[in-house]
N, C-alpha and C positions, 0 to 999 in steps of 0.2 A: 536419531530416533527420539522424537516428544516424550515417547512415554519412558525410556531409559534417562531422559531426562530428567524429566519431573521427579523422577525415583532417589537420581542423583541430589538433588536439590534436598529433597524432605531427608537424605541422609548426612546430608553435611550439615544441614539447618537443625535438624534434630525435633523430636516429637512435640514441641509446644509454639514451634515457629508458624506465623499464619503465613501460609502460598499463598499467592490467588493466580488466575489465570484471569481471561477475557471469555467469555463465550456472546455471539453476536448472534441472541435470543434464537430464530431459526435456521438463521443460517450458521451456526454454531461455530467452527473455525473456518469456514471457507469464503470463497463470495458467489456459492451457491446456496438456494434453500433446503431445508431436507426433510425427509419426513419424523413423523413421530418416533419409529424406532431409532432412528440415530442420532434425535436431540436427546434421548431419553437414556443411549449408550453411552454420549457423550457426557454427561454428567456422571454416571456409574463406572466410566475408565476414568476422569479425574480423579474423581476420588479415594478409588482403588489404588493410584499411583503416585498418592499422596497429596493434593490439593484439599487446602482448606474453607477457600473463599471464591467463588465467583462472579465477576462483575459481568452483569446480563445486560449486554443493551440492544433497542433497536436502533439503525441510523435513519430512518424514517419517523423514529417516534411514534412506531402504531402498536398501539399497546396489544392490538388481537397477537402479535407478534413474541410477546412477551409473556404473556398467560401460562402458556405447555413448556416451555423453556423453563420458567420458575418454579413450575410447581414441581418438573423434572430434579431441579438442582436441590429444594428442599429434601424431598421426599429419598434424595440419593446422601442425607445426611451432610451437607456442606452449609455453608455460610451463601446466603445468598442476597449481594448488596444492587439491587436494583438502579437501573440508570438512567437520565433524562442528559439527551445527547444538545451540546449547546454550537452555538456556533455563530460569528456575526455573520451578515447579508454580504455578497458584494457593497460598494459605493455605489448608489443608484437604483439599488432594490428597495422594496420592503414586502409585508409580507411574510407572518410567521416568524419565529425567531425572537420574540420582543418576551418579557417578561411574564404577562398574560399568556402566550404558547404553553411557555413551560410550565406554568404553574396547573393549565388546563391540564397538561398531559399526568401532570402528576397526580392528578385528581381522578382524570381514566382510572391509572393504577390504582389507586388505594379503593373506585371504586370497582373495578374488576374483580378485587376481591385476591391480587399474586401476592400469594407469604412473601415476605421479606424481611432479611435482618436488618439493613442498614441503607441508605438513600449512596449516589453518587448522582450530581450534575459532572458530566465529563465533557470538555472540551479537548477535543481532539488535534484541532489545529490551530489553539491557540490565540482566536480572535474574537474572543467574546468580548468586548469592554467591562472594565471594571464597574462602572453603573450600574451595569444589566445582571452582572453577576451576581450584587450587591443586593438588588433589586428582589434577583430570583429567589435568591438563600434567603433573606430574610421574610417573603412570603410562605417560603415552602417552613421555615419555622413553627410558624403561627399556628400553619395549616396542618404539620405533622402531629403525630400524638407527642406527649412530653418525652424525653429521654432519647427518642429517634436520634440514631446514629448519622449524621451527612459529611459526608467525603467530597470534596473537590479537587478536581483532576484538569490542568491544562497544559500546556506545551512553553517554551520559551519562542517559539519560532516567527512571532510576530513582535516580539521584545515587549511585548505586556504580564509575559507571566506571573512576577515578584508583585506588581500590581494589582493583577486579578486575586493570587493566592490574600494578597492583606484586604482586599475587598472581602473575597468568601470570609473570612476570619469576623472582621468587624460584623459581619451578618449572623455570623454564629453556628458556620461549619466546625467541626469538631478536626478535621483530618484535612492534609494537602499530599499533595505528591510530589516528590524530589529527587533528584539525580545526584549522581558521583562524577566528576571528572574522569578521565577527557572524554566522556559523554555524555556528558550535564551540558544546559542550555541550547540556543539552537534548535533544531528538532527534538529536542527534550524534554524534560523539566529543568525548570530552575535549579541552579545548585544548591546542595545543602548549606552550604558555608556562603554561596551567596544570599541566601534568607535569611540564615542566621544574622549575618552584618545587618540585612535591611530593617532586620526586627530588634536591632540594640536600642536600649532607650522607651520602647514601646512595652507595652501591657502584656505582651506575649513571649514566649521564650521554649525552644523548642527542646528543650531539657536533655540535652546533650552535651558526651564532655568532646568539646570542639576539637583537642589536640588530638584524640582521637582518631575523628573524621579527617583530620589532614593527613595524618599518618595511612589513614586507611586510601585516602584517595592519592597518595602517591605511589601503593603498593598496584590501585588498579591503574592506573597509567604505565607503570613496568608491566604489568599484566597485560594491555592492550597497543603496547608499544610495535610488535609486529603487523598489526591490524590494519587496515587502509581506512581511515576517514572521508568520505569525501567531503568538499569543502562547505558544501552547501548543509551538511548537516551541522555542522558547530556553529555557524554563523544565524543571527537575526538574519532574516528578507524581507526588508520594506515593501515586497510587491503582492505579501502573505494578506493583507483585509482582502485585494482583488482575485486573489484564487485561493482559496482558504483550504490547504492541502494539511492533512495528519503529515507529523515527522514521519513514520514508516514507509507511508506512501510518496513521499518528496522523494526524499534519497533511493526508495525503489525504482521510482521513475524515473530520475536524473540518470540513476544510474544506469537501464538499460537504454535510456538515450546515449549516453560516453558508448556502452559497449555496440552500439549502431553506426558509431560516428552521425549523428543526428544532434548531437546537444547543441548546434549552432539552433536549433529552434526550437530550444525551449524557453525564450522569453517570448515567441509569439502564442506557443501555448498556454502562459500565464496568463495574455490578454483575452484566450477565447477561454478562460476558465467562467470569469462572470456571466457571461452570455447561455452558456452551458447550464450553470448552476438555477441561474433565473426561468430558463426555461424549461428545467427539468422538474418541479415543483417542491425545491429548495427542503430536501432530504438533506441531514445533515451531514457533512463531509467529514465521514468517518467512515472504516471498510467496513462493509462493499460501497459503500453509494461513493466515497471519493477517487475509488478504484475506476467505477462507470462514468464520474463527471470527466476524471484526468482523459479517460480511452475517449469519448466525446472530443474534446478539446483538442486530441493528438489526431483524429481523424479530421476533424474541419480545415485543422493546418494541411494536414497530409493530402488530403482530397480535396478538397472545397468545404465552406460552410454547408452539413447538412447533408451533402453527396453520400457520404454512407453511415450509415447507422450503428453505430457500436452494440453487438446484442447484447450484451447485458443494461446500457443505458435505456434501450427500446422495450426491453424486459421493462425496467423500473417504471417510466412515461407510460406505458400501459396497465403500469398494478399487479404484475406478476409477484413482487416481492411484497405488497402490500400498498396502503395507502400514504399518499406522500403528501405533504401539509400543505399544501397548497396545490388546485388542479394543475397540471402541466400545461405546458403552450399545446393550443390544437392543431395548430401548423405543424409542430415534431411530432405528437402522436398520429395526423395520418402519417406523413413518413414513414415513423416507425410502421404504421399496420404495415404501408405497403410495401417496405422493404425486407421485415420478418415473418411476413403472411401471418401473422397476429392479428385478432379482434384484442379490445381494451378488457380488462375482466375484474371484476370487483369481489371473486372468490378468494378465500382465506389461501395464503402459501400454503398450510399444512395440509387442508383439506385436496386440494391438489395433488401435492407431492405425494399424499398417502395412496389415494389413486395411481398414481404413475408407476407403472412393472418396470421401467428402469431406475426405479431409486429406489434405496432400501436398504435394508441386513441382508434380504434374499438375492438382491439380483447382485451384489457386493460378492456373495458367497459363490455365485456360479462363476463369477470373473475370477476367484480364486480358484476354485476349481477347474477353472480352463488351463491358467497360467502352471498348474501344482504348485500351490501356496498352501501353507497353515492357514485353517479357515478356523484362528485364534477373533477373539472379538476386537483386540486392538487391529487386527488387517482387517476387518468388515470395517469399521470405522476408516480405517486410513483409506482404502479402496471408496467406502463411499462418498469421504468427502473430497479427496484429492483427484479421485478416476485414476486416468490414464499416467500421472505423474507418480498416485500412489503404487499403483502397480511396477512402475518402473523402480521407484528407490525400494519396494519390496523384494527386486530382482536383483537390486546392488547396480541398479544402472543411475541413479539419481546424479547429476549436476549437483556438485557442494558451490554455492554461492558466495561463500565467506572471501571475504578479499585480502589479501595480506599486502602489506608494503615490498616493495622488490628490494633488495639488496643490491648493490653493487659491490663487484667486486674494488678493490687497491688496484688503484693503477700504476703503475711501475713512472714514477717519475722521471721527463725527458730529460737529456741534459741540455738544462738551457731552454730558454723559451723559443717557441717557433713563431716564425717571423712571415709576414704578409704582405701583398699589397693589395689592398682591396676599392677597387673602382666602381663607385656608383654614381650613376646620372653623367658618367665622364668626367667624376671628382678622381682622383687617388689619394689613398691614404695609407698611411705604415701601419700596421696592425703586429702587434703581439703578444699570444697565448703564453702566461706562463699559470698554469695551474686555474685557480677559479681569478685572478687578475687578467684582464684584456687591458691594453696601452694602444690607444690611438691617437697617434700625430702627438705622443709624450704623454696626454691626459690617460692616468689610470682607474679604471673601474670594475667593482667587484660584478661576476659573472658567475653564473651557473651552466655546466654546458654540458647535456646528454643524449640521449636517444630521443630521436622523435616520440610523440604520443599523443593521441587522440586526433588523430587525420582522419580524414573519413577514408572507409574502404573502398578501394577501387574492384569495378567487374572483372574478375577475372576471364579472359577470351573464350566467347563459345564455341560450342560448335556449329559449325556450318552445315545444318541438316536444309536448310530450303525452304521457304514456304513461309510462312506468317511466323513472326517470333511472340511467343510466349514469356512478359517481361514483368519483374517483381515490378510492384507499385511503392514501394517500400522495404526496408532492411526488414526480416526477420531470420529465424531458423527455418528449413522446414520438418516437419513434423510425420506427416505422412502424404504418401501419392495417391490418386485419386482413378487416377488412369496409366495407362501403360502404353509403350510404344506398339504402333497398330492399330492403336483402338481408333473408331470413329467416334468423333465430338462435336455436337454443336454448340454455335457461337453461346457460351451462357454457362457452358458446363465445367464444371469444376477440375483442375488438373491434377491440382495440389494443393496443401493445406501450409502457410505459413504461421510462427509463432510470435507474437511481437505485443510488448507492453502489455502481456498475460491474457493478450486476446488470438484466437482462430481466425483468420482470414486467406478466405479461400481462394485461389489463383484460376481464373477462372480462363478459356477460351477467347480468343476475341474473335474468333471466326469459325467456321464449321469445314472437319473437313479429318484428316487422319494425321494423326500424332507420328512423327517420324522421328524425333530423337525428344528424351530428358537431359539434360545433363545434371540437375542434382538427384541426390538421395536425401533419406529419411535422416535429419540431426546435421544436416549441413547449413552452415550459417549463408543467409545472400545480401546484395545491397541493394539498392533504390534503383535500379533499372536494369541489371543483370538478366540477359536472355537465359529463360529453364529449362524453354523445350522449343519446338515448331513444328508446327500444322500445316500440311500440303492437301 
C-alpha cells in the first residue's frame, strides 16, 4: 500500500524530513493520462500522507502538461520542484535535445506563469553528456531569477553519471542525487562515497561525515542481502546512448523478459530502440514515454518492423498525451491511425480526459461500488489510476513483484567424489565431482553446479479440439477471455486478452467459424506458440 507507506516513511523520518515523491505532471503516477480531479486528488493524498516535495515532470516536455499539475501540488501546500526532462539522441539523430530545447522549454514554464519552488533538469537514463549538461544549467542560471533553487538528477547507467553530476556543479546546480549500496550506480545514481572520492581535492565537498555513510551502507546491504538483483541493474551498459532506457524501466523490462524466457532478445530490442525513439518525435525516455518506446521496440522484434502498433506508442505519435518535440515520422502516424482507428489530435490530455465518463473520481466510485469497496479517496485514486490491477490488490488479489534470492538448502556431502566418463565428439574423458571442484583427465577446476534456470518455457500439450488452432504470438499471462466455447467468430475477433510487457494484446481469430475448446483461463501464464483454443 503507497499510501501506508509513505505514512511509514514520514514516521521514521520524522516531522522536519523533506519526502518527495515523482508525479508525472498529468499522468500523475501511471502511464495513463487523467483528468483534473485525479491530478488534483493526487496532490491532496500526498500530502495528507505525508509528502513534502514533488518533482512534476513531463516526458514530452509540453508544458500545457504541466500547468494543472503545479498549480494542483502548490495549492495542496507541498513543495513543488519543477522539471525539464533531459536526455541524449540516439547516434545518428538530431533534433531537440540540444541545450537551446531545454532552455526554450524552460522559458514556456516561467512563461506560463506554473508556481514553482525549485528547478530540476532530470535525466532519466542517464545519457545526457556532460557539455550539454553544463551548457543547459549554466543558461538556465542567468536566465532564472537569483536565488532559484536547481537540482540535477541522473542515472549511472551509461557510466557518465559522476561526470555529468560535476558538470551540473561547475554550472551552478545547487543539489545532485545519490545512492547507497548495493544499489548505487548502474541503473542508479552514483554512489555517495563514489562522489565523495571524485570530489577530493576539488572546490566542492559534500559535507558529510563519510564513516558514517559506510557504516550506513553496510547496514543496507545486510538489509537487501535477501533481495534478487538483477545483473543488469548494478552494472554500466555501453549499449545505454543507443536506447536510452530509465533504470526502472531496464530492469522492469529485462525482467519480464527472464520471466517470459525471451531475454535471448533483448539485444535485438536495444538495436530497434534508436529507430523507435527517432521516429516517435524523440519525447524524452522517461515513464511513460520510455515505457511506449521499450513496447514499440519489443513489438517490431516480436512481429516485424511496424506490423503492430503498440497503443500507447500510437497514442503518443498521434498527440493523445500531448505534443512531442519534434513531429513524428508520417509513415508511423498513418499506421498508428489505421491500426488504432485514431485521427492525429492536437487537443489538451486534460481537456479530453475531463470529457471522457470513463475516467475520473465518479466512474472510479461506481467500479467500487460494483466490486463492495470503501469508496475512501485513496481507492478512487488507486482504482483510477491503476483500473483493473487497482481493483485487484484492493481485493487482496495483487501479484507482489519483489524478488528474493532462493536459498539453498546444505547438501549432505557425498562420500567421496563421484566419478565419470564423459564422451564428447567421440573424445572420453574421466570426470570427477567432488563438491564445487570438477577434475578432468587430472586438471582441477572451480565449478558451480545447480538447477537449471532461465530456459525458455515449453507449450504445454493441447488439446485436440479440431479445427484451426488458436496460437499465442508471443509469452504473456492472460488476463481475461473474450469469447466462450460455442460462440461464433469471425476471422479478426478477439478470443482473449494476453498481458505482456505491461501491454493488452488481444488474441484474435485467424479464421471464422465456432469456438470448440479454450484451454486457458483468466491469470494463466502462456509461451510463444502454445495452442488456446480452436475454431471449427
Amino acid at each position: 500500500d503507497a499510501f501506508a507507506m509513505t505514512d511509514a516513511f514520514r514516521q521514521t523520518a520524522g516531522p522536519d524530513a523533506d519526502l518527495q515523491t515523482l508525479s508525472r505532471g498529468v499522468n500523475v503516477v501511471g502511464l495513463e493520462s487523467q483528468p483534473s480531479d485525479i491530478v488534483k486528488l493526487h496532490a491532496d493524498l500526498f500530502k495528507k500522507h505525508g509528502i513534502s516535495t514533488i518533482r512534476n515532470f513531463d516526458a514530452l516536455n509540453d508544458v500545457d502538461n504541466l500547468i494543472y499539475s503545479g498549480q494542483c501540488i502548490v495549492d495542496a501546500g507541498l513543495h513543488h520542484q519543477v522539471c525539464v526532462t533531459l536526455m541524449e539522441l540516439p547516434p545518428g539523430c538530431s533534433g531537440a535535445h540540444d541545450a537551446a530545447f531545454y532552455i526554450d522549454t524552460l522559458r514556456q514554464i516561467l512563461d506560463a506563469g506554473i508556481p514553482y519552488d525549485s528547478v530540476c533538469f532530470k535525466d532519466a537514463s542517464g545519457t545526457a553528456v556532460p557539455s550539454k549538461v553544463y551548457e543547459t544549467i549554466s543558461e538556465a542560471r542567468q536566465m532564472l531569477p537569483e536565488g532559484t533553487f536547481i537540482h540535477f538528477h541522473t542515472h549511472e547507467t551509461a557510466g557518465i553519471g559522476v561526470s555529468a553530476n560535476l558538470a551540473a556543479m561547475d554550472a551552478g546546480a545547487d543539489a545532485i542525487d545519490l545512492s547507497m549500496a548495493p544499489c548505487s550506480g548502474g541503473t542508479c545514481q552514483p554512489d555517495i562515497i563514489v562522489m565523495w572520492h571524485a570530489l577530493r581535492g576539488s572546490d566542492y565537498d559534500l559535507d558529510i561525515d563519510i564513516d558514517k555513510v559506510r557504516d550506513a551502507e553496510e547496514v543496507f546491504k545486510e538489509c537487501m542481502a535477501d533481495y534478487f538483483l538483477p545483473p543488469e541493474a548494478v552494472a554500466v551498459e555501453p549499449m545505454i546512448p543507443w536506447s536510452p532506457m530509465p533504470g526502472g524501466a531496464l530492469t522492469a523490462n529485462t525482467q519480464m523478459l527472464r520471466d517470459n524466457g525471451i531475454m535471448d532478445k533483448y539485444p535485438d530490442m536495444i538495436k530497434a530502440m534508436g529507430e523507435v525513439v527517432e521516429k516517435g518525435g524523440f519525447g524524452t525516455s522517461v515513464t511513460p514515454v520510455s515505457q511506449f518506446y521499450f513496447q514499440q521496440a519489443f513489438n517490431n522484434v516480436m512481429f516485424g518492423p511496424w506490423e503492430r502498433i503498440a497503443e500507447s506508442y500510437g497514442q503518443m505519435v498521434l498527440g493523445y498525451f500531448g505534443k512531442t518535440p519534434v513531429p513524428p515520422d508520417a509513415e508511423v502516424v498513418k499506421i498508428a491511425t489505421e491500426q488504432l482507428g485514431l485521427e492525429p489530435t492536437t487537443q489538451k490530455p486534460l481537456e479530453r480526459n475531463d470529457a471522457d465518463p470513463t475516467k475520473g473520481a465518479e466512474a472510479a466510485r461506481q467500479q467500487l461500488r460494483e466490486a463492495d469497496l470503501e469508496e475512501s479517496d485513496e481507492n478512487i485514486f488507486i482504482v483510477a489510476t491503476c483500473k483493473d490491477k487497482g481493483l485487484a490488490f484492493l481485493r487482496g488479489e495483487a501479484e507482489i513483484g519483489v524478488r528474493k534470492v532462493e536459498k539453498k538448502e546444505a547438501e549432505v556431502p557425498a562420500d567421496g567424489p563421484a566419478h565419470y566418463t564423459v564422451t564428447v565428439n567421440g573424445k572420453s574423458y574421466a570426470l570427477a565431482i567432488d563438491g564445487d571442484t570438477a577434475t578432468v583427465d587430472g586438471r582441477a577446476f572451480q565449478v558451480s553446479l545447480g538447477p537449471a534456470s532461465g530456459e525458455a518455457k515449453t507449450a504445454p500439450a493441447p488439446k485436440d479440439g479440431g479445427g484451426t488452432p488458436v496460437q499465442a504470438q508471443m509469452p504473456g499471462k492472460v488476463i481475461r477471455l473474450l469469447a466462450q466455447v460455442g460462440d461464433h467468430v469471425e476471422a479478426g475477433d478477439g478470443i482473449l486478452v494476453l498481458e505482456a510487457m505491461k501491454m493488452e494484446m488481444p488474441v484474435t481469430a485467424p479464421a471464422g467459424g465456432t469456438i470448440t475448446d479454450i484451454s486457458v483461463g483468466a491469470g494463466e501464464q502462456v509461451v510463444n506458440g502454445q495452442v488456446l483454443a480452436h475454431i471449427s
